[in-house]
C-alpha positions in Angstrom: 0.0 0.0 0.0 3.1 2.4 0.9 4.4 1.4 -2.2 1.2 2.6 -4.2 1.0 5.9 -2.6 5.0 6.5 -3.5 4.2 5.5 -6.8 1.1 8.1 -7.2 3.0 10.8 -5.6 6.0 10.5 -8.1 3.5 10.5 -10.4 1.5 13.7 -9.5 4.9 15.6 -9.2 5.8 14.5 -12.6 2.1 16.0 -14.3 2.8 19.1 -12.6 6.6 19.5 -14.0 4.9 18.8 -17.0 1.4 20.9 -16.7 4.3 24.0 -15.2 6.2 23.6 -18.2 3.9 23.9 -20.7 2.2 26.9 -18.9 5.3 28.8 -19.2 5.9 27.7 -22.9 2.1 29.0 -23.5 2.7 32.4 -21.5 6.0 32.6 -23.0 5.0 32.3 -26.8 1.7 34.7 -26.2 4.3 37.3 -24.4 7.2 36.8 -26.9 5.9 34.9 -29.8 8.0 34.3 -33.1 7.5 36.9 -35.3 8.8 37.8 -38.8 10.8 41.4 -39.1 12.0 43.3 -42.9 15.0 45.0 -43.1 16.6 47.5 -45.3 20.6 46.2 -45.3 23.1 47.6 -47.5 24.9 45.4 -50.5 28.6 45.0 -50.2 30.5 43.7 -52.5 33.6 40.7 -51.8 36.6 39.6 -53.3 36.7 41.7 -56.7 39.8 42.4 -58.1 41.5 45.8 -57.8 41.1 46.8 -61.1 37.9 45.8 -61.7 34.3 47.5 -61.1 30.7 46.8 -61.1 28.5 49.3 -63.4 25.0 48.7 -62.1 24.1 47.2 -59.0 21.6 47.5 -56.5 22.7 49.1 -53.1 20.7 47.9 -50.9 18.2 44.5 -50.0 15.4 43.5 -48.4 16.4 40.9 -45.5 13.5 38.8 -43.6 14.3 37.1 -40.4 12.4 35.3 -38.2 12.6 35.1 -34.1 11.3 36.0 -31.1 9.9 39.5 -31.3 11.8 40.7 -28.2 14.8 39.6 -30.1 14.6 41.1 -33.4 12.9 44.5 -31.5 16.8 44.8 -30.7 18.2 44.0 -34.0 19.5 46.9 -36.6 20.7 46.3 -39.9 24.5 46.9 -38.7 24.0 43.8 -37.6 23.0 41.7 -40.8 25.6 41.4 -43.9 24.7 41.2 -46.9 27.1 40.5 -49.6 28.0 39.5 -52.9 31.2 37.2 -53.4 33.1 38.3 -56.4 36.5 36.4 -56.2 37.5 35.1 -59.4 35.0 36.5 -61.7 36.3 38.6 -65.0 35.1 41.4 -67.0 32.1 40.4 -68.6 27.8 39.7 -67.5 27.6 37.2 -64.5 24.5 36.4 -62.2 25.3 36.3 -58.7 24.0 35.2 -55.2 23.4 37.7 -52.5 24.6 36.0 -49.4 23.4 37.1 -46.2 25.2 36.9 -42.4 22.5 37.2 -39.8 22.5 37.4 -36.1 22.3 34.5 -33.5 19.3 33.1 -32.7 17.3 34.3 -36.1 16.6 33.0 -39.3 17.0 34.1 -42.3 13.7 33.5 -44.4 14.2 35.5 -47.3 16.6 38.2 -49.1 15.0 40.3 -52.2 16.0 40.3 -54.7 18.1 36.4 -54.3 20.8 37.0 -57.3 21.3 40.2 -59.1 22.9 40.6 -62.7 26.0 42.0 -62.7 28.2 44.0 -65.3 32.0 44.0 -64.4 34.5 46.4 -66.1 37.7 47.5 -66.1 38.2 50.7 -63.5 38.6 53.9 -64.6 40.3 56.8 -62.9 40.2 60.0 -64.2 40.9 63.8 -62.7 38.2 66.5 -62.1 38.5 70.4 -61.0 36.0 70.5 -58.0 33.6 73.5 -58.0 32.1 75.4 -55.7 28.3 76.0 -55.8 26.5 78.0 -53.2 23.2 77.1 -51.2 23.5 80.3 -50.5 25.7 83.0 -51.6 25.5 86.2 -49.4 26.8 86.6 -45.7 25.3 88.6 -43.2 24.9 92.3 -44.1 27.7 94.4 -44.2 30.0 91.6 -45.4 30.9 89.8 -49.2 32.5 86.7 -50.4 35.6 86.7 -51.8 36.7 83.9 -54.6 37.1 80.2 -52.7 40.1 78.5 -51.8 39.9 74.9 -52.2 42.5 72.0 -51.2 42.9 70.2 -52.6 40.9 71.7 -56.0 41.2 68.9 -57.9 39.8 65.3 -57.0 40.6 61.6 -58.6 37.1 59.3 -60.0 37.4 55.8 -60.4 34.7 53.7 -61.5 32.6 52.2 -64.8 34.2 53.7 -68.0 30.3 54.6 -69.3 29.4 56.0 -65.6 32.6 58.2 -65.8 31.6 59.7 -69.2 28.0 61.0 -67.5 29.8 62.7 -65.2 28.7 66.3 -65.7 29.5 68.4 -62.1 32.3 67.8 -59.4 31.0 70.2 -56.4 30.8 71.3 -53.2 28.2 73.5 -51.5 28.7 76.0 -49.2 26.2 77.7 -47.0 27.5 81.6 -46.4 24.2 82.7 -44.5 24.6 85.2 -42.1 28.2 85.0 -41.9 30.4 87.8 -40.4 33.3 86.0 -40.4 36.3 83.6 -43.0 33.9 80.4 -44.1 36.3 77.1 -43.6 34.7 73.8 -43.5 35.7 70.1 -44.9 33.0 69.4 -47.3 32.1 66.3 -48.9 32.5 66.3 -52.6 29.2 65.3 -54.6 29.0 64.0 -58.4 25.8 64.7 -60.4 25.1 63.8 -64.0 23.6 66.3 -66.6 20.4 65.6 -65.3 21.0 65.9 -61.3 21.0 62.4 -60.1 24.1 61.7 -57.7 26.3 59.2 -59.0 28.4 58.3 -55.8 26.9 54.6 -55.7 29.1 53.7 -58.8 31.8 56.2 -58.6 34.4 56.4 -55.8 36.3 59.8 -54.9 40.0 60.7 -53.5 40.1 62.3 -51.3 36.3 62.2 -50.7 36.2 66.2 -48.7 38.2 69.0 -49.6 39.1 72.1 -47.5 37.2 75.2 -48.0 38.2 78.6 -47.3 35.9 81.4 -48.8 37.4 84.1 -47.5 33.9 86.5 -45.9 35.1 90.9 -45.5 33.8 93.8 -43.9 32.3 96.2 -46.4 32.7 99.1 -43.6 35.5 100.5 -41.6 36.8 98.0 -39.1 38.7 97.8 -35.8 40.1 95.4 -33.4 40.3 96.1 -29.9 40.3 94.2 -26.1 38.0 92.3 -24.4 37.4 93.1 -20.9 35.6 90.7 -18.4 34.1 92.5 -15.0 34.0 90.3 -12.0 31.5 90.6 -9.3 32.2 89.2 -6.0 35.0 87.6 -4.2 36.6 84.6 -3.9 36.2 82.5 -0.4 38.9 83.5 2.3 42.5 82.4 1.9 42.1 82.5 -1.9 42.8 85.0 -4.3 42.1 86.3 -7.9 45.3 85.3 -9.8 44.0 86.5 -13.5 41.5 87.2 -15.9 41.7 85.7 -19.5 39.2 86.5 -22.1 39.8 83.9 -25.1 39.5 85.7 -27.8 41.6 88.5 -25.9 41.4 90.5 -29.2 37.5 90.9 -31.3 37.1 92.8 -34.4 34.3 95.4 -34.8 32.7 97.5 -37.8 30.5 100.3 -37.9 30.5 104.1 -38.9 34.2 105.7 -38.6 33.0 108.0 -36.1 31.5 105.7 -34.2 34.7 103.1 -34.1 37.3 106.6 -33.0 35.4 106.6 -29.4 35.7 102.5 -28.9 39.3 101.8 -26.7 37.6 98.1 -25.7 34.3 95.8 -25.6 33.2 94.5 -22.3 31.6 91.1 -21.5 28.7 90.3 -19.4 30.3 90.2 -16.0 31.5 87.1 -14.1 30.8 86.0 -10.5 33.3 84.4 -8.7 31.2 84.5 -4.8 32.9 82.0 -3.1 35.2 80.8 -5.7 37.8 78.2 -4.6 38.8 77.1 -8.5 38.9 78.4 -11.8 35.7 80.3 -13.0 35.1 79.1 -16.4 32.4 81.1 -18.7 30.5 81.2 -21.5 29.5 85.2 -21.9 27.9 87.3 -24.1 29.7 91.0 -25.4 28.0 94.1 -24.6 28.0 95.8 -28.1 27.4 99.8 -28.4 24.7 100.9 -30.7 25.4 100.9 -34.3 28.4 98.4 -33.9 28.9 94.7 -34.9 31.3 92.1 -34.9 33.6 90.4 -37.3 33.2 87.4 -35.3 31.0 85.4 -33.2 29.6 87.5 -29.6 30.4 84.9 -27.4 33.5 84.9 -25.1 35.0 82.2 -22.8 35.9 84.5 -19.1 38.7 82.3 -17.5 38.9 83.4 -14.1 42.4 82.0 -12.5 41.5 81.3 -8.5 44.6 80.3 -6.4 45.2 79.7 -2.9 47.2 82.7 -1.2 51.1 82.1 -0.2 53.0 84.0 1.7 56.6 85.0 1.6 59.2 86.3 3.9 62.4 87.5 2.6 65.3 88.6 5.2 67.5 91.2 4.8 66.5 93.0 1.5 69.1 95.7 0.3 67.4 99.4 1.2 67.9 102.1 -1.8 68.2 105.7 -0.8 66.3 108.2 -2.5 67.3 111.9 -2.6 70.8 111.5 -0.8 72.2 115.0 -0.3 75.4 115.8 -1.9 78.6 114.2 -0.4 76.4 112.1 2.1 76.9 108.2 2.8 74.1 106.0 4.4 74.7 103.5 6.9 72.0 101.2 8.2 72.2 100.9 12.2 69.2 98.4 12.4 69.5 94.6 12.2 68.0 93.1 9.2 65.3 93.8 8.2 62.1 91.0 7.4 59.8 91.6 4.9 56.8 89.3 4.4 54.4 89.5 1.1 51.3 87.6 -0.1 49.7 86.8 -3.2 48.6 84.1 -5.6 50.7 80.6 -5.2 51.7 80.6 -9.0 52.7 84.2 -8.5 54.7 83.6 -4.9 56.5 80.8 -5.8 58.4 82.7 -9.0 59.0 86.0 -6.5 62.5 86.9 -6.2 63.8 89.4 -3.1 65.3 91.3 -6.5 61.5 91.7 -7.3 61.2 94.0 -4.5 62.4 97.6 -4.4 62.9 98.8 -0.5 63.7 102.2 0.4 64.3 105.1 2.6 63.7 108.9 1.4 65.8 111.0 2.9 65.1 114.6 1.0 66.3 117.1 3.7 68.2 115.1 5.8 71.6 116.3 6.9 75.0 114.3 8.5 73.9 112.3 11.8 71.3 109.5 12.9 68.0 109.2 11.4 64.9 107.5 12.0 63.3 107.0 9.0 60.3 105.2 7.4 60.6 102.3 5.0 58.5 102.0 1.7 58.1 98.9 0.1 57.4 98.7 -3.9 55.7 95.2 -5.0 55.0 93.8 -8.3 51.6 93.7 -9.4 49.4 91.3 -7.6 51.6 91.1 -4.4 50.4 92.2 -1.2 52.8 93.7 1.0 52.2 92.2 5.0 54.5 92.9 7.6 57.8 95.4 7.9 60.1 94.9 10.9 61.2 97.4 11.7 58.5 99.8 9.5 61.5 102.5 10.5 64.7 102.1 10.4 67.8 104.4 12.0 70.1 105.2 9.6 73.8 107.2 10.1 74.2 110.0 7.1 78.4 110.9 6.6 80.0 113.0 5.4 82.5 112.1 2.6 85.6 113.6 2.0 
């Protein structure tokens, strides 16, 4: 009887494996079921010879796989080949099979067209001037177009001998709208036939983009001047400004001559550097006076150089006199002086003590001891600290 029941409970467990997996197949195939997908795949072409070419061929296919739909939802067609295999065919007519590479777990079911007709010829080369043609031709007011400048100007074509000869236009287009400045741009170069149709499927080009310079002038008085940047704010304690860099430092304007004879500069939108503890970096716009515009784009890039502050102390710093009377020596009675400076860390650490100019006026003074006061000349963007001694006694003599 024990027997039985083992057997029947084996039994049950086994239906329900079975009854469970087939659930999941059911819910599996209704969520993801197989599903056929089209795509559009580009025809390569395998194995011709070097010197050979194909006139007419079709450039791309139609591919249909078959899979699970979640599956070929994340298929593309980078990721199916399809290809014809040329190796060891001659000039002449052949029929050949499109081959197709497809992804893992797909199928292919079909490729249109299956076989295409092929002509292979000998290659071709030949030179062509490339020309310039204009989507449009006029810059922003104010400004013309001088002649273009291309490099290279001329461009090699190989291909079919008969597709060569329809060759009626080797061109580039440039786009001069609204421009205030030189036009420079690597352009593709396009090949049309008398009637307009693009022949690039059958005809390849070297170098395929040229340079393009189409030099854009000012048709009024111009001028070239600084940019300034205002800051607003102040950097957090124990770091200072070091610099201010406007990139372009230099921006040319145009207007009336009068006008341009009472701008010295052009300022920027100002910066804010509250609390700064790094380089400021931004984008800002110029502030232009009325009846002036630019050569040149209006944006600027503010660079706004933020260091930590460094001092300095530098002993004993040779003392100049200034306005020595006539046949009078100076002597310094004090100890050494020290002399401690701050400023930016870039700045501090390329200070030298023969940066610094100390001295001692002494307009008036006659032979004997003197106290007098010390003045301390910096560079720019160094803060003078502490003097000891601030005065210093000093014995005038008379020479002989």
């Amino acid at each position: 009887m024990k027997r039985l029941l083992t057997v029947n409970n084996l039994l049950y467990k086994i239906i329900a494996v079975v009854l469970a997996l087939l659930l999941w197949l059911y819910v599996n195939h209704q969520e993801n079921p197989v599903t056929d997908q089209i795509f559009t795949v580009p025809l390569e072409v395998r194995g011709l010879e070097q010197n050979l070419t194909i006139s007419e061929r079709p450039s791309f296919v139609k591919v249909r796989l078959q899979g699970q739909r979640r599956l070929l939802d994340e298929v593309t067609a980078r990721d199916i080949q399809a290809f014809l295999e040329m190796s060891g065919l001659d000039v002449g007519q052949h029929m050949a099979e499109v081959h197709v590479s497809v992804p893992q777990k797909t199928q292919l079911v079909s490729v249109t067209p299956g076989s295409v007709n092929l002509d292979v010829e000998v290659l071709t080369t030949s030179q062509f001037s490339v020309n310039v043609t204009y989507k449009d031709n006029t810059p922003a007011a104010g400004f013309m177009a001088l002649e273009p400048v291309l490099t290279p100007s001329q461009v090699i074509l190989s291909g079919p001998e008969e597709k060569l000869k329809e060759v009626k236009q080797v061109y580039v287009e440039v786009d001069l709208g609204d421009y205030t400045f030189n036009y420079n741009q690597k352009l593709p170069v396009k090949i049309e036939d008398d009637k307009g149709n693009l022949l690039l499927d059958w005809i390849t080009v070297t170098p395929s983009q040229v340079d393009v310079l189409v030099p854009v002038i000012s048709e009024l008085p111009t001028k070239t001047v600084p940019v300034k940047v205002p800051i607003e704010g102040e950097v957090a304690p124990g770091y200072v400004m070091a610099r201010t860099v406007a990139a372009p430092e230099l921006i040319g304007v145009m207007g009336d001559e009068k006008v341009l004879q009472g701008i010295q500069s052009l300022t920027t939108q100002p910066v804010r550097i509250n609390g700064a503890t790094q380089d400021v970096v931004k984008t800002v716009e110029l502030i232009l006076p009325e009846g002036v515009r630019l050569t040149q784009g209006a944006k600027v890039t503010a660079i706004v150089r933020v260091e930590k502050i460094m001092e300095k102390t530098f002993t004993g710093p040779m003392v100049v006199p200034y306005n020595l009377g006539q046949n009078l020596t100076m002597e310094i009675l004090e100890p050494a002086m020290e002399l401690t400076v701050s400023g930016a860390e870039s700045l501090m650490e390329k200070l030298l003590a023969a940066d610094i100019t100390v001295s001692v006026d002494l307009s008036g003074l006659t032979a004997g001891e003197h106290q007098v006061p010390v003045q301390v000349n910096l560079p720019p963007g160094v803060t003078l600290g502490e003097v000891k001694p601030a005065e210093i006694k000093v014995l005038l003599k008379q020479g002989s």
